[in-house]
Structures are given as structure tokens and as C-alpha cells.
N, C-alpha and C positions, 0 to 999 in steps of 0.2 A: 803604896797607895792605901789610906785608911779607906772605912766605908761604914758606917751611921746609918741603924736603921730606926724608922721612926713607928708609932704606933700602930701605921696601914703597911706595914711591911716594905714600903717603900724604900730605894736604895741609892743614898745618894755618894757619892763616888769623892773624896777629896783628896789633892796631888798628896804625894808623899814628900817630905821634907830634904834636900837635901844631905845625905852622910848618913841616916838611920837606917839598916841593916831592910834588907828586901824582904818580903816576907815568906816565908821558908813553904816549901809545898806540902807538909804535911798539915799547915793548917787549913779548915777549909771555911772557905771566904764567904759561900752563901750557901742557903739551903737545898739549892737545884745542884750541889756540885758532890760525885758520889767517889766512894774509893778506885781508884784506879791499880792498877796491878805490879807498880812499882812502888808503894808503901802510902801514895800521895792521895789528892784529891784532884780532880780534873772533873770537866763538863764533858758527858756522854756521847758518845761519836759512834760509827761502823766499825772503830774497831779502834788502836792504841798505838803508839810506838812499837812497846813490848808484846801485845800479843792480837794475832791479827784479827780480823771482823768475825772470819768464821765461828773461832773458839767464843768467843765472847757471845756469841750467837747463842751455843750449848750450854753456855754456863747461863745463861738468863735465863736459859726454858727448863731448869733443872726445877723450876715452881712444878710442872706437870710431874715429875718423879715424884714430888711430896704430899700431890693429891692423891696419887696414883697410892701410894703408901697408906694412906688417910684414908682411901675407900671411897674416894671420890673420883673415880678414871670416868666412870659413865656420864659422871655431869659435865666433868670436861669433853668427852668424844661430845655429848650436844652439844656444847659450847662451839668446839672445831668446827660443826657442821651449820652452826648459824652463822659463824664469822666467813665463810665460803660463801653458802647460800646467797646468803641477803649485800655479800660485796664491803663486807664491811674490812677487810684489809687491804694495803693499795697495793701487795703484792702477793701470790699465792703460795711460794715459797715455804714460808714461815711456819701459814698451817699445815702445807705437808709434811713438814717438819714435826709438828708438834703429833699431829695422826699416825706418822710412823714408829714414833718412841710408844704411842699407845697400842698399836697394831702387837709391837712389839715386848709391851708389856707382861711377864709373868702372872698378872693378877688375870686373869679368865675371864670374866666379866669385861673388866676394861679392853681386850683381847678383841671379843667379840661383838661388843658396842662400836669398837673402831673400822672392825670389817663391814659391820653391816651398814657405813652411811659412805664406803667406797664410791661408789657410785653416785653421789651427790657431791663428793667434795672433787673426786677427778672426772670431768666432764668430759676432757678430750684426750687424746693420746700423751701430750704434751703433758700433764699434769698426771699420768700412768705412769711413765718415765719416771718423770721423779720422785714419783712416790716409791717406784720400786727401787731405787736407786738409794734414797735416802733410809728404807727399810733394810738394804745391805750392811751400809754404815753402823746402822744401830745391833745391827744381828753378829750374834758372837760364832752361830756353828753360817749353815750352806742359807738361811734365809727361807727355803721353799718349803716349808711344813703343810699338812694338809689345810688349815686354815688359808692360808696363802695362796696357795694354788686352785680352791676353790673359789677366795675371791676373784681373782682375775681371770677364774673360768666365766663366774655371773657379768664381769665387765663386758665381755668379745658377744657373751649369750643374751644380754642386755635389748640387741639389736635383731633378736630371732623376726618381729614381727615390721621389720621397718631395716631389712638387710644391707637396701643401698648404701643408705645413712652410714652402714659400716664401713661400705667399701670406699665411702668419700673420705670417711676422718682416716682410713689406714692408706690411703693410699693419697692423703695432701701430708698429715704427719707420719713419713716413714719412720724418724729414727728422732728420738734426743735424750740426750745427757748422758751418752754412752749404750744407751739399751734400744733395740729394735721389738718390731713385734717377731718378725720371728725366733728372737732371743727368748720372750715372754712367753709366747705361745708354748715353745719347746719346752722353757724350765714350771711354766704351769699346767702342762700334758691337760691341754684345754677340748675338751671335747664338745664339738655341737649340735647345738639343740636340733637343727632341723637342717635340709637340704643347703640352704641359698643362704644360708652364715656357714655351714661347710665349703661352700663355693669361695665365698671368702678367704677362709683360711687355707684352703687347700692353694689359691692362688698366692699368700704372701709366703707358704713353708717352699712351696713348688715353683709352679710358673702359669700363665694361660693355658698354655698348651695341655698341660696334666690336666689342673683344674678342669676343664672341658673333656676332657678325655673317660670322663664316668658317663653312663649310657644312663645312670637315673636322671642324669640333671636334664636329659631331655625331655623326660614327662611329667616333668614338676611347671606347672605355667609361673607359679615366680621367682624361676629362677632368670624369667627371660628379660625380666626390667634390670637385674645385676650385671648380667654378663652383657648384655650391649652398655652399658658403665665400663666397663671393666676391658672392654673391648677397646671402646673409645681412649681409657687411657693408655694403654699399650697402643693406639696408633698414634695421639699425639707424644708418646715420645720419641716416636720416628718420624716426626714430621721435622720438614729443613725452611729453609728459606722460601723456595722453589713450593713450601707448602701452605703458605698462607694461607690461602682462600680457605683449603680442606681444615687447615686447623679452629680459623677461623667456627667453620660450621659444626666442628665440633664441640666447641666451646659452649656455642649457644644451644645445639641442640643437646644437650649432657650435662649443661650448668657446669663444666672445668671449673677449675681455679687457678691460679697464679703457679702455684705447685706442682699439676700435671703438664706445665709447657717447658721444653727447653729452655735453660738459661740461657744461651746466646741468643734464642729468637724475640726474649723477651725485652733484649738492648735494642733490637730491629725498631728502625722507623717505621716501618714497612706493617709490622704487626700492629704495636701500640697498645694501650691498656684498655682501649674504650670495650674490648671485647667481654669483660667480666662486667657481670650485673654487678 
């Protein structure tokens, strides 16, 4: 197939002739078309025959290695953090992708600029995960340096003044991409700020029982909005069929989520979804 372009760059397509030799892949036929990894040119895809989505992933963000060399990691950590903020990616991946090789950076600065918009760019547990998970990848010794452990100390301590709020996201996201919080907790020897984000955590290292088991936590008044939370979800995960109505009222009165109710209650006709605001 020939192809003629005219002055507007326009591209009009005409058949190839019968018997004249196919046109060979290493030439490339338009300007949208880039090297591919088998010597040729091809149109950009997730990833190639020969090498798959992933790799191709790392080798395109190797741009942030040559800022990062250049002295420019700080304008890219802004960058990261406006591209999160403002929604401007249709997947969050990518940036925590790109935030971890900076986190992870030798250059000090860039180091430092990465940790301090943590908390902007992972909002929810879900997005902790994988940042910490994708900071393994990149890390050549154990990953937990004092930078590291400190930020995910300010993540958990984030919540000192609005503690529920904690015990909602740790306990609707327990676990993803292989890491738990009490994985994190343990390898960021996270200490906290005040009573009722200790209650917290004392609840996801331990269990109710313990957590409640400190005789300060009964003279602190707000510890007493967390732990009826925290109650409520250790009774609806023992709630059955036979517990409808109670789970029901837990739901509403404790704002649940989809998260805190047993899987099989939640195929129940019986239950149903109208229960979540």
C-alpha cells in the first residue's frame, strides 16, 4: 500500500499493485508510528508482542530519571502532585508510579519534595498500597529508611483530629496489592499522635478486645465516637441471616459500608443495597 501526503499533512491511502514486494517493517509509514523493540516501527499500544505492557511502562518514565539528573525532581514532584490533585490522569497508577522512583531518588531534594505531597497524591489506603509496593520495586536495599517510615507515620497521624475518619478507610480498605496495614504499620514502627488514632491502631496490630483493654481510653471523651465505630464493625461481621434487621440498624446508625457486611449476606434478597446511603 502506497501513501501520499499532501501539503495539510493529510494521508491518503492508495492500493498496492499487484507483485511489488510488501513494504518491509522497518520502514516507517507515518509520523505517529515509533520504534518498537523488535528493530521495526509500529503504532503505540499497552505493551508489544516482544515485550510486555509493564516494561514498556518503565522504560517511557525513564524521562523522570533525566530530570531528576538535570536537577529538575522538585518540578516534577509538583507536577505529580497536580496531575493527582486536579484529576488530571484517568488512572492513578502511573503517578504513583512516577512519585516512587522520586521518593526513591538519590538526589535529596527530589527525596524530600516526594515525601512531602504523600499525602496529597495517596488519599486512601488503596493508593498507600501501592505506593508502597511500587517503592519496593524501585528499592534496591529493605525500602524502610527513616524518610519512609516517617512518611507513613504523618499518613495514619494525618487523622489525629478527625480519628473515625481513620477507622472508616482502615477498616472498608483492609488489604491491597499484597500489603496490609498492619504490614505498614509494623515496618513503619508508626507511633501516635494522641489516644483515639492509638485506638486505631492498637485495634488493626491487635484485636477489640486488647484495643479496649487500656484503662486510659476510658477517660478520654473522644475516644467514645471511635470505639462504638469500631464496635459496630466487629458486630456486623458477625451478623448472619437471622440478623438482618440488627445489621440493618447498624448500617444506618454508623454510616457502614458495603465492606463492613458479610459477603454472603450481601447476595441476600432479604438484605439488599438500599441500606447504604
Amino acid at each position: 500500500m502506497d501513501m501520499e501526503f499532501d501539503d495539510e499533512d493529510s494521508i491518503t491511502f492508495q492500493s498496492q499493485p499487484m507483485g511489488e514486494d510488501p513494504i518491509p517493517q522497518t520502514k516507517q509509514l507515518t509520523y505517529d508510528m515509533v520504534p518498537n523493540s523488535a528493530g521495526g516501527y509500529s503504532y503505540e499500544r499497552g505493551g508489544s508482542y516482544y515485550v510486555t505492557g509493564p516494561v514498556l511502562k518503565r522504560e517511557n518514565i525513564q524521562c523522570i530519571d533525566r530530570l531528576i539528573m538535570n536537577g529538575k525532581g522538585p518540578e516534577a514532584v509538583k507536577l505529580i502532585r497536580d496531575v493527582s490533585v486536579n484529576g488530571r490522569a484517568c488512572k492513578q497508577t502511573p503517578t504513583l508510579n512516577a512519585l516512587a522512583i522520586c521518593a526513591r531518588s538519590n538526589d535529596p531534594k527530589t527525596k524530600t519534595a516526594a515525601y512531602s505531597i504523600l499525602l496529597d497524591v495517596c488519599r486512601i489506603p488503596t493508593h498507600l498500597f501501592e505506593f508502597v509496593n511500587l517503592c519496593e520495586k524501585e528499592s534496591a536495599g529493605s525500602g524502610w529508611g527513616r524518610a519512609h517510615r516517617s512518611a507513613i507515620g504523618k499518613w495514619y497521624n494525618q487523622f489525629e483530629k478527625d480519628p473515625k475518619k481513620l477507622a472508616l478507610l482502615t477498616t472498608k480498605y483492609k488489604a491491597r496489592h499484597g500489603w496490609s496495614h498492619k504490614d505498614v504499620i509494623r515496618l513503619g514502627h508508626v507511633k501516635p499522635r494522641n489516644t483515639p488514632v492509638g485506638l486505631v491502631i492498637r485495634y488493626i496490630i491487635k484485636n477489640m478486645e486488647d484495643a479496649t483493654s487500656m484503662t486510659q481510653y476510658d477517660r478520654n471523651p473522644e475516644i467514645a465516637p471511635v470505639k462504638a465505630f469500631l464496635d459496630a464493625v466487629e458486630q456486623a461481621k458477625k451478623c448472619t441471616r437471622s440478623d438482618i434487621e440488627k445489621l440493618r440498624a447498624l448500617i444506618a446508625e454508623h454510616q457502614l459500608v458495603r465492606e463492613h457486611v458479610p459477603t454472603d449476606l450481601l447476595d441476600s434478597k432479604k438484605f439488599g443495597t438500599r441500606c447504604f446511603a
